[in-house]
C-alpha positions as CSV (number, residue, x, y, z in Angstrom):
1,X,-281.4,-27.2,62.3
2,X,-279.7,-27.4,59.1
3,X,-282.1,-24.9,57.7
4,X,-281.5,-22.4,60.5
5,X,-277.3,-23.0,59.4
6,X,-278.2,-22.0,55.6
7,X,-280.6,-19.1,56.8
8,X,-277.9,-18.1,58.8
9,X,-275.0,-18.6,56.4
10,X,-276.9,-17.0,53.7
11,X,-277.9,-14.5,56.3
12,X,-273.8,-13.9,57.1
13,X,-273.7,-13.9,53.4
14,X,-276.2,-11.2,52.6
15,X,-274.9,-9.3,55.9
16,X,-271.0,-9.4,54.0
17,X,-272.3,-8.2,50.6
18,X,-274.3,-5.4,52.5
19,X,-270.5,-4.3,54.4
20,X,-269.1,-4.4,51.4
21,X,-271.6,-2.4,49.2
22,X,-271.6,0.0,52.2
23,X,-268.1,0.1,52.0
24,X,-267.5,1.0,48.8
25,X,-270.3,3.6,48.5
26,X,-268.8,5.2,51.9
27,X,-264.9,5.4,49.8
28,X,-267.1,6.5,46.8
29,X,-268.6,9.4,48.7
30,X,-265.0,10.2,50.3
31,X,-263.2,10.7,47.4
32,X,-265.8,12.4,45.7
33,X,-265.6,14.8,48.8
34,X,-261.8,14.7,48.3
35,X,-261.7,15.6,44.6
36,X,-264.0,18.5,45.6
37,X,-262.0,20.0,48.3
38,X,-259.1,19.3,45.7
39,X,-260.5,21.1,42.8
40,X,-261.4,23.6,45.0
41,X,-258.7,24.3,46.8
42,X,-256.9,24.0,43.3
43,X,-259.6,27.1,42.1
44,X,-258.3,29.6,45.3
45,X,-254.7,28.9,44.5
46,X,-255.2,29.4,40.8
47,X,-256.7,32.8,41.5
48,X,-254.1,33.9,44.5
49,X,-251.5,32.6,41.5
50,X,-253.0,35.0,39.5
51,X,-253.3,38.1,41.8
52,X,-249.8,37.6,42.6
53,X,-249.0,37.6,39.2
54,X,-251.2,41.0,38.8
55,X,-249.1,42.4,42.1
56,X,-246.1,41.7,40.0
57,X,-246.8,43.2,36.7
58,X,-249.1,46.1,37.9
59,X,-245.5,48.4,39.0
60,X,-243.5,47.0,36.2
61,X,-246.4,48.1,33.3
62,X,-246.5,51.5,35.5
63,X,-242.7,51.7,34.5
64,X,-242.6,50.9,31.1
65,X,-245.8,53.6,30.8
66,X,-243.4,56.0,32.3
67,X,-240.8,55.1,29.8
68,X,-243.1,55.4,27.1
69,X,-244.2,58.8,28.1
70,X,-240.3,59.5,28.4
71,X,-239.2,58.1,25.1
72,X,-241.9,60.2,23.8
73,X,-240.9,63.5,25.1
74,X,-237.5,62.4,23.8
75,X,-238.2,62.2,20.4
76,X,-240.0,65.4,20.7
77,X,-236.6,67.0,21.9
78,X,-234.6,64.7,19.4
79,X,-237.4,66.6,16.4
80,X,-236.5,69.9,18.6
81,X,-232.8,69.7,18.3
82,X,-232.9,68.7,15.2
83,X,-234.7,72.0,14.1
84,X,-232.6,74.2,15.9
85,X,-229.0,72.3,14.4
86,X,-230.8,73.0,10.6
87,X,-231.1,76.3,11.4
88,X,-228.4,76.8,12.8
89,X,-226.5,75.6,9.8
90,X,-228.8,77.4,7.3
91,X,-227.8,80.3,9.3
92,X,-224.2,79.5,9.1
93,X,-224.5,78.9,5.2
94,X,-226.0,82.2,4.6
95,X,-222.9,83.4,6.9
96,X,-220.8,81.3,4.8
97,X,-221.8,83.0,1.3
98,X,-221.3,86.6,2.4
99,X,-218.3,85.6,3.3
100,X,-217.1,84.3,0.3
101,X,-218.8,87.4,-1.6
102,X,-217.1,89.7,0.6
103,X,-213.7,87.6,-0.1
104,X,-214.8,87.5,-4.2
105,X,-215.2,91.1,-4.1
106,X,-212.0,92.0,-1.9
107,X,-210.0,89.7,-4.8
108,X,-211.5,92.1,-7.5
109,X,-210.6,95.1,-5.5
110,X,-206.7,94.0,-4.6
111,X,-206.6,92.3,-8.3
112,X,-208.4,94.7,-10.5
């Protein structure tokens, strides 16, 4: 009879052990399934973060295109302008010195 305790204390003991590996390989095997759902659900936010982002930027780069393209066109019309005031003033020099020849030889007529 005390063989059949031992045999079944060891038995109890062997029985505990095998709970307890069980145990730990079933929480091992959760949180491995955790982590994995984790990462993953980590991945689809990560990319929806990321299209959002895109959603953002995608009208605010269409904008400063367009701002490009219009600070382009107005340093075309700044070059423009600036061509048309040079010769408008070369225009008004050449005005300037017949002027002052007509005035030069009015002074020699009224002087002499």
């Amino acid at each position: 009879m005390a063989d059949n305790l031992v045999t079944k204390d060891y038995l109890d003991a062997r029985l505990r052990e095998f709970k307890q590996e069980l145990k730990t390989e079933i929480v091992q095997e959760i949180t491995e399934a955790i982590n994995q759902r984790f990462s993953e659900v980590i991945n689809a936010m990560m990319k929806l973060n990321k299209a959002m982002i895109e959603d953002e930027l995608r009208p605010i780069r269409k904008e400063l295109a367009e701002l490009r393209m219009e600070i382009a066109e107005m340093k075309l019309e700044n070059k423009e302008v600036k061509a048309y005031i040079e010769h408008a003033l070369d225009t008004w020099r050449i005005e300037l010195m017949k002027v002052k020849e007509d005035v030069g030889i009015l002074k020699r007529k009224v002087l002499g």
